[in-house]
N, C-alpha and C positions, 0 to 999 in steps of 0.2 A: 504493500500500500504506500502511496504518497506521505499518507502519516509517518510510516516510519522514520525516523531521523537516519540510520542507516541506508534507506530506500533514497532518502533526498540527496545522503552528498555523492551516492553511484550516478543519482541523474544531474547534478550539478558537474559533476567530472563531465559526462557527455555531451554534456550541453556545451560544456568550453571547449573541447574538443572540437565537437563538431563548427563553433563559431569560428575556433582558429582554422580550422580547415577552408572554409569558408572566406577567410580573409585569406590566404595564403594562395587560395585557386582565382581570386580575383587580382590580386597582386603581381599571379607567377603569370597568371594569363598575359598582364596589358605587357607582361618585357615580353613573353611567346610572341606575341603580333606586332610587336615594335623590330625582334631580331630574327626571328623563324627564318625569314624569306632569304636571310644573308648567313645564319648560322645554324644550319640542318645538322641532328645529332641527333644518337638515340639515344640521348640523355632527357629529353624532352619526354620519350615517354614517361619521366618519372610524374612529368606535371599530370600526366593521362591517370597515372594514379592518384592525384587528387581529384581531378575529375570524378573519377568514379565515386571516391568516398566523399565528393562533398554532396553527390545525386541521390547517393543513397543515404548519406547522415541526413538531409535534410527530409529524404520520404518520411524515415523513421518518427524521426523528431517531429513533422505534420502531422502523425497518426498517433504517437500517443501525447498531444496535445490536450487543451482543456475543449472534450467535445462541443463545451458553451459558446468557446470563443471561433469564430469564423476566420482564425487566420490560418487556422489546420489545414483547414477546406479549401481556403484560395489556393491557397502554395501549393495544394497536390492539383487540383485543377488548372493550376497555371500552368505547374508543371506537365500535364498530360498535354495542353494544348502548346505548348514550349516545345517540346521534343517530337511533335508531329511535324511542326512548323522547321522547324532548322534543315532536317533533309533535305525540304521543300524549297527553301529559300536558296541552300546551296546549291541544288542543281537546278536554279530559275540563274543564278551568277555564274554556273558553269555553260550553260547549253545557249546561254543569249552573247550574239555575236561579238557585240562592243560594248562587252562589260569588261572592261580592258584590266579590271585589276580581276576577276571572276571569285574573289572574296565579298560575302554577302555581309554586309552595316547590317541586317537586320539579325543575321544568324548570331552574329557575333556577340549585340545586345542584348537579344535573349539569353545568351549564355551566362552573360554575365550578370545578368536579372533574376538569373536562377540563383545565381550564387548570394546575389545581392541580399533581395527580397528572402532568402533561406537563414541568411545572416542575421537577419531584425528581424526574422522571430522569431531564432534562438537567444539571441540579445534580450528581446522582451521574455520570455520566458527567465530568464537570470535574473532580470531588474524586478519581479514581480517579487515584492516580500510580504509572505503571510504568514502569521503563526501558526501555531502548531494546530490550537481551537477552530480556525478558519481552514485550516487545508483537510481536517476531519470534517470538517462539516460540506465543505467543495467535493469530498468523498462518496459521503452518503447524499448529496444532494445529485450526484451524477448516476448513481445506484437507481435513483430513485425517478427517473425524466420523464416525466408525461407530457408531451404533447399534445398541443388542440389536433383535431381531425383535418384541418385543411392543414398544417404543415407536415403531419404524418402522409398524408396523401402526395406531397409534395414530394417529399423523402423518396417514398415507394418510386414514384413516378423516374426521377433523379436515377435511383439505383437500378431502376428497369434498363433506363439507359446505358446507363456505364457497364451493366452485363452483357448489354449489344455490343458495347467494343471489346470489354474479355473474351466475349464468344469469337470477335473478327480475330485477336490475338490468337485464339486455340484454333482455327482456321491456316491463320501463317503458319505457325508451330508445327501442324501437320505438315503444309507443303515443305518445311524443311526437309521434314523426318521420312515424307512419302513423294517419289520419284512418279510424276503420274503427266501423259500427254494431253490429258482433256483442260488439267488446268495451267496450261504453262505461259498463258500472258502475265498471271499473277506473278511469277516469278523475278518480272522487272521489279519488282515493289516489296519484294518480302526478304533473304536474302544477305544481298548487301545493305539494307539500313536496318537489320534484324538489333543489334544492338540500343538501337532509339525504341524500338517496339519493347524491348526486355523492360526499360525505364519507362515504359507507356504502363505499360501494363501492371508493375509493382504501383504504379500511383494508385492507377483504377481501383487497383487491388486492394490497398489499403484505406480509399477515401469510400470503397463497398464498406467495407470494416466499420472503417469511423461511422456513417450514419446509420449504421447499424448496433450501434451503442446504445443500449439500452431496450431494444427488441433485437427478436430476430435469436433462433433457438441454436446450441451448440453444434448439433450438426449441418446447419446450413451456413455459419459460420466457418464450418472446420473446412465443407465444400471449397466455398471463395478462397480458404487460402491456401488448399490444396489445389487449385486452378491455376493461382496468381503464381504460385512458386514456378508449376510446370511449365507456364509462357514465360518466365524469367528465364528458369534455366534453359530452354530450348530455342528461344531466340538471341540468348549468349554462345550457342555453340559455333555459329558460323567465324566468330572474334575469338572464341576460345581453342579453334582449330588453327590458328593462324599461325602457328609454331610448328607444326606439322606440313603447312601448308607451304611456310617459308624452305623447310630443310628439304621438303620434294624436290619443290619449285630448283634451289642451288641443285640439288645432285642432277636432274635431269638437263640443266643446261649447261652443266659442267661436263657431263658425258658427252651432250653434243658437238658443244662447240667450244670444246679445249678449255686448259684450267691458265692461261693467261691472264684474263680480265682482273679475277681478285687481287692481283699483285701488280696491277698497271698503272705507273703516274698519271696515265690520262684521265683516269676515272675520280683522280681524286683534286676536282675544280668544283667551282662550285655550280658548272653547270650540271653536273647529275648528281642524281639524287643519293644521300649516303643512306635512307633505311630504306628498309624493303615494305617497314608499313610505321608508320607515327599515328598515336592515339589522339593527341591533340590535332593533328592537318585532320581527322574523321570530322571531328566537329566543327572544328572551326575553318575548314575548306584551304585549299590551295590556291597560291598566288600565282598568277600567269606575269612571266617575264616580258618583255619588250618586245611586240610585236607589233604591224600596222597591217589589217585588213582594207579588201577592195572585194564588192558585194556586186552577184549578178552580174559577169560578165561574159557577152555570150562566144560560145565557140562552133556551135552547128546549129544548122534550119537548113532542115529534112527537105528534100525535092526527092522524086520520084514515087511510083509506088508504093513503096516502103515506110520511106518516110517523111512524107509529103505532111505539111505541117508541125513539123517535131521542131520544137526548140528546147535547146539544152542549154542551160547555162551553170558556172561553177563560179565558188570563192577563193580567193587567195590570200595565204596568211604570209608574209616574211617580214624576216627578224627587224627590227626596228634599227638594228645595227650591223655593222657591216657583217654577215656571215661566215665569210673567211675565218674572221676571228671567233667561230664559235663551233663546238662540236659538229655540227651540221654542216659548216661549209659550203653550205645551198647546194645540196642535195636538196631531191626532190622525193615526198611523200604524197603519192594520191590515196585519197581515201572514199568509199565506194557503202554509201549509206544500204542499211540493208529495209527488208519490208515487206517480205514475201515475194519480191520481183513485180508487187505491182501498188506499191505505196511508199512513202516515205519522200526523203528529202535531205537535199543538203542543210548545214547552216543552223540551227536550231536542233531540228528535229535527228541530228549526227553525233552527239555530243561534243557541239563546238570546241568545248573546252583541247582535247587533245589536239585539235589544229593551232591553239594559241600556245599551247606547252609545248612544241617543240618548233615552229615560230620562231619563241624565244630562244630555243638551244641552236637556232642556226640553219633550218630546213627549210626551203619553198614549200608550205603544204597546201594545197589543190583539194578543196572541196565538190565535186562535180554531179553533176547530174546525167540521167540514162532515160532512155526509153521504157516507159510501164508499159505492161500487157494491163488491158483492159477487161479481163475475164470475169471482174468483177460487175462491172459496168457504174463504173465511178468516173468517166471522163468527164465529166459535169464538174468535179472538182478543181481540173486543171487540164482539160482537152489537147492543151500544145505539147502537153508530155505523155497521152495516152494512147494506146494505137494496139492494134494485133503483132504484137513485140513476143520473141520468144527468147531463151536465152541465150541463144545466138547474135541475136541482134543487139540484144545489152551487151555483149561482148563485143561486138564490132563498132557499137558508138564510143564504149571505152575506147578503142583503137585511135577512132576519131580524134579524142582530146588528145589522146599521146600523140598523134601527128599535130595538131594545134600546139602543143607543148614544144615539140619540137621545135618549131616552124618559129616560135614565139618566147624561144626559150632567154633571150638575150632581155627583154623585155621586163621578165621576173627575173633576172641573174640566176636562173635557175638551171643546175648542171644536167644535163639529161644524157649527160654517163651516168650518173647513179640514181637510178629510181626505185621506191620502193612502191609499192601498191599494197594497201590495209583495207579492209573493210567487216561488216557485219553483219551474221547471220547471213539474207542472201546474198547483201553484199560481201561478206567472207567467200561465198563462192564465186561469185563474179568476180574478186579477184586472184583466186587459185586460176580459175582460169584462162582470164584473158592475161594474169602475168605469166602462166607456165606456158602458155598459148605463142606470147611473144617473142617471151624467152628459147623458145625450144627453132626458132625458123622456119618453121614448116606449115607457116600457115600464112602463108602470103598474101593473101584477103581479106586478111584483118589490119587493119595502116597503124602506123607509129610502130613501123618494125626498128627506126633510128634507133628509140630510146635504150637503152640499156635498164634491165631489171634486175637490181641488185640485193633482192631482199620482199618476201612477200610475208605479210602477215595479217593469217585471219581469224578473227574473234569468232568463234562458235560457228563454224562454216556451213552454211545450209546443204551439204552436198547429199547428192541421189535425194533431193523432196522436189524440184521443180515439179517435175512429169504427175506428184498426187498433191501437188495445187493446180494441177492443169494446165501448166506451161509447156509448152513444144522445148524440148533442148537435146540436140546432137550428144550422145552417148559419153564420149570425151568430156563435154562442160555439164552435162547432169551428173559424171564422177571426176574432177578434173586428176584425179589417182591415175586414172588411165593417160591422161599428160606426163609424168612423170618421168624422167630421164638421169641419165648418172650425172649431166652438166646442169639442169635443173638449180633455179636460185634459191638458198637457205629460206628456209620454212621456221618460223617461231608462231606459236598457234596458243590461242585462251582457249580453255573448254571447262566449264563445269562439270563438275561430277553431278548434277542432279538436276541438270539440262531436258525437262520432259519431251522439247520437237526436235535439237540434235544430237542425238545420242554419242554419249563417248564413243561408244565400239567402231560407231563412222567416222567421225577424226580418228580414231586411232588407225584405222584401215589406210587415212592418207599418210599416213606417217610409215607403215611397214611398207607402202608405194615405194619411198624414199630409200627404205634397207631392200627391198628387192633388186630396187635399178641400181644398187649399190651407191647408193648418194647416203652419206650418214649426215645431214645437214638438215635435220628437222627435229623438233622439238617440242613438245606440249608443256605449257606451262597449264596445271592440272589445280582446280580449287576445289575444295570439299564445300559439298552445299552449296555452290554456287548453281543457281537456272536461268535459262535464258536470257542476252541480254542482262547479268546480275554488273557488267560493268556501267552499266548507269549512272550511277552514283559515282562520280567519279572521283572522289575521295573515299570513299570505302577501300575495306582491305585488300579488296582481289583487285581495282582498277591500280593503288597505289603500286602492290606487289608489279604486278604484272610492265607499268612504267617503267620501273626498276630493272629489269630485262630486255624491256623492247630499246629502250634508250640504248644501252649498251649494243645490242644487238645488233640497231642501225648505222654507230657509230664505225662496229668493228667491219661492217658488210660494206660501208656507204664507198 
């Protein structure tokens, strides 16, 4: 009991604790964001463990609060709409074109609102001085709460609600734990911000609790917080594998492509990245270096049959400074939005952000657009990009820009001896294949045979699904496996392990391509629990990891 004098000075210790932690996460924070972006270190995660303990001191501290007082209640409810919010914000600052610094003012305030507002009132809880007569009587006066009938209805109402989102949390939780292809749009959303939902959920969890204080019988109690635990721990697992997921990630790229990198001066500038994942860059997002963008500029309008009406246009990201001087060297990275082959977009809808992050390290990156197949019958949406397109034809408009690249390469200073091609889902497979396609010389038909392809990488590569979306595609670019050759350019590849539309066992099929034709030059970089598209979030653990590799990868290829 509170009465106890023993009982008071264990919660007087926690309360200062947790207050100092609190000041200490707001403190260590504002030098995090003043030097982060010039002084990268894995000593910052230490600040990620105040993070954690100031998220959770303060849940704690909200729920067993004085149920009378409504500052319990705000703080968990702020908090649940705090921590939905900040994913959100970061990747509206990553995916929007000219948000030139792609660090979100508003993510960042919430943060430290959480911290703030957690602080004062554990502060007020300190300063409240009752005697001993008055905290027994606050005792049995809490024992004892009746409510009139419209705020108990109110209550009910309230906690109806909040069981709507534990139920969506036990929902995620599942799609971690269960591999299933009927739900795999969810999987952009659950995943990589799986550690925001852990903290969603412990609030729910506890603010069900709180106004359940004083009704509401043992067993339905014990329910809630046998629930709240499970979507905790189950939407911590994806961050808690990230140790597992790092010493893969090293051994596998180490086997591919030689044990050089880890002991190379070049790596150790401050243009790449020195961890493979910071707790603090999760929440408080990533700064984009110095780069200037140029939007919508076109490079084909379609004549003949084919493509009579088709315009395509792309973005261009380079370095703000001269790129000689920068790891990238203006090399060229195109990148090839994915969408089922009949939706999507550059620019926004591509996760801008990685065209502005390596920008800044020194690469022309070429945001571009393709012909959709119409199969949907969505031309109405954007008719000058929609047409009876097969995957064929998407691969030969890529061609298109490569000859445009070419042709225009002096223009963006951009080298078109080294290019790489990246893309997602189907654009992962449009560029397996129009790069191994180009690469290989034998496809003469395809233009921008000039460019030189120095390096392909595709996120979760839609390969063999064209033909049961209904897309017409030549046998070769519905498996680009069968392209595959001993000269073939080095493959670095993302794929979730819990990817319900591209199955690992199909990336992995592209990769033994690679050991057949005797090319050892490919590589999976492999996440546990990652599904579809879980690089989203582009500060999450698998898109931060996964940077960490590709950088180097492009560097050592380019």
């Amino acid at each position: 009991m509170n009465s106890m004098p023993g009982t008071r000075k264990k919660l007087r210790a926690i309360y200062l604790s947790v207050l100092l932690i609190d000041i200490l996460a707001i403190l260590i924070g504002a030098v995090y964001l003043y030097l982060s972006a010039e002084y990268e270190s894995i000593l910052w995660n230490l600040y990620g463990l105040f993070i954690f303990a100031a998220l959770i001191g303060n849940i704690c501290i909200a729920y067993i609060d004085d149920p009378r007082n409504l500052r319990g209640y705000l703080y968990l409810a702020f908090s649940v709409i705090s921590l939905l919010l900040i994913p959100l914000f970061n990747s509206l600052a990553s995916f929007t074109v000219t948000h030139y610094n792609s660090r979100s003012i508003v993510s960042c305030a919430l943060i430290f609102a959480l911290f703030l507002s957690g602080g004062l009132m554990t502060a007020s809880r300190l300063l409240c001085r009752e005697t001993e007569a008055e905290i027994l009587l606050d005792d049995l006066a809490i024992k004892k709460i009746k409510r009139s009938r419209r705020k108990s209805t109110a209550k009910t109402v309230v906690i109806v609600f909040l069981s709507m989102i534990l139920s969506a949390g036990i929902a995620a939780s599942l799609k971690i734990l269960i591999i299933t292809e009927k739900l795999w749009p969810v999987e952009v959303f659950v995943p990589a911000v799986s550690l925001f939902y852990a903290f969603v959920a412990l609030s729910v969890g506890m603010l069900i609790l709180k106004l359940m204080t004083g009704k509401g019988g043992t067993i339905v109690k014990t329910v809630y917080s046998l629930v709240t635990l499970f979507v905790f721990v189950v939407c911590i697992l994806p961050f808690a594998a990230s140790p597992f997921m790092i010493r893969n990630a090293e051994t596998e790229y180490l086997r591919t492509f030689g044990e050089e990198y880890p002991v190379s001066p070049d790596f150790d500038t401050e243009h790449f990245r020195k961890v493979r994942f910071s707790i603090p860059e999760y929440f408080f997002g990533t700064v984009s270096e110095g780069f200037v963008v140029r939007k919508d500029i076109p490079f084909y309008e379609g004549t003949g049959r084919d493509d009579n009406g088709l315009r395509l246009y792309f973005d261009v990201y380079t370095p703000a400074t001269d790129g000689d001087t920068l790891p990238g060297g203006n090399s060229v990275l195109v990148r090839i939005h994915g969408g089922g082959w009949t939706s999507g977009d550059k620019g926004f809808f591509n996760n801008a952000q990685i065209n502005k992050y390596f920008a800044g390290r020194g690469y022309a990156v070429f945001d571009i657009q393709y012909g959709l197949s119409d199969i949907k019958g969505t031309a109405e949406a954007g008719a000058d990009r929609y047409g009876d397109f097969t995957v064929d034809d998407m691969v030969r408009h890529i061609g298109i820009f490569m000859e445009y690249l070419y042709e225009h390469s002096d223009e963006f200073n951009a080298n078109t001896d080294s290019v790489f091609i990246s893309g997602c889902s189907a654009g992962g497979n449009l560029a397996l294949a129009s790069g191994l396609a180009l690469a290989s010389g034998k496809y003469s038909d395809i233009p921008g045979q000039k460019v030189k392809i120095r390096g392909i990488i595709p996120y979760y590569p839609a390969n063999e699904l064209a033909n049961s979306f209904g897309i017409g595609s030549s046998p070769e670019f519905h498996d680009p496996g069968k392209l595959v050759v001993q000269s073939s350019p080095p493959c670095l590849i993302f794929q979730g392990t819990s990817d319900g539309l591209v199955k690992y066992p199909v990336t992995e099929k592209l990769k033994n391509a690679y050991t057949e034709a005797g090319n050892p030059k490919c590589a999976i970089i492999t996440v546990p629990f990652g599904g579809h598209a879980c690089d989203m979030y582009f500060t999450g653990y698998y898109n931060q990891l996964f940077l960490y590799y590709m950088e180097r990868f492009m560097y050592v290829f380019r």
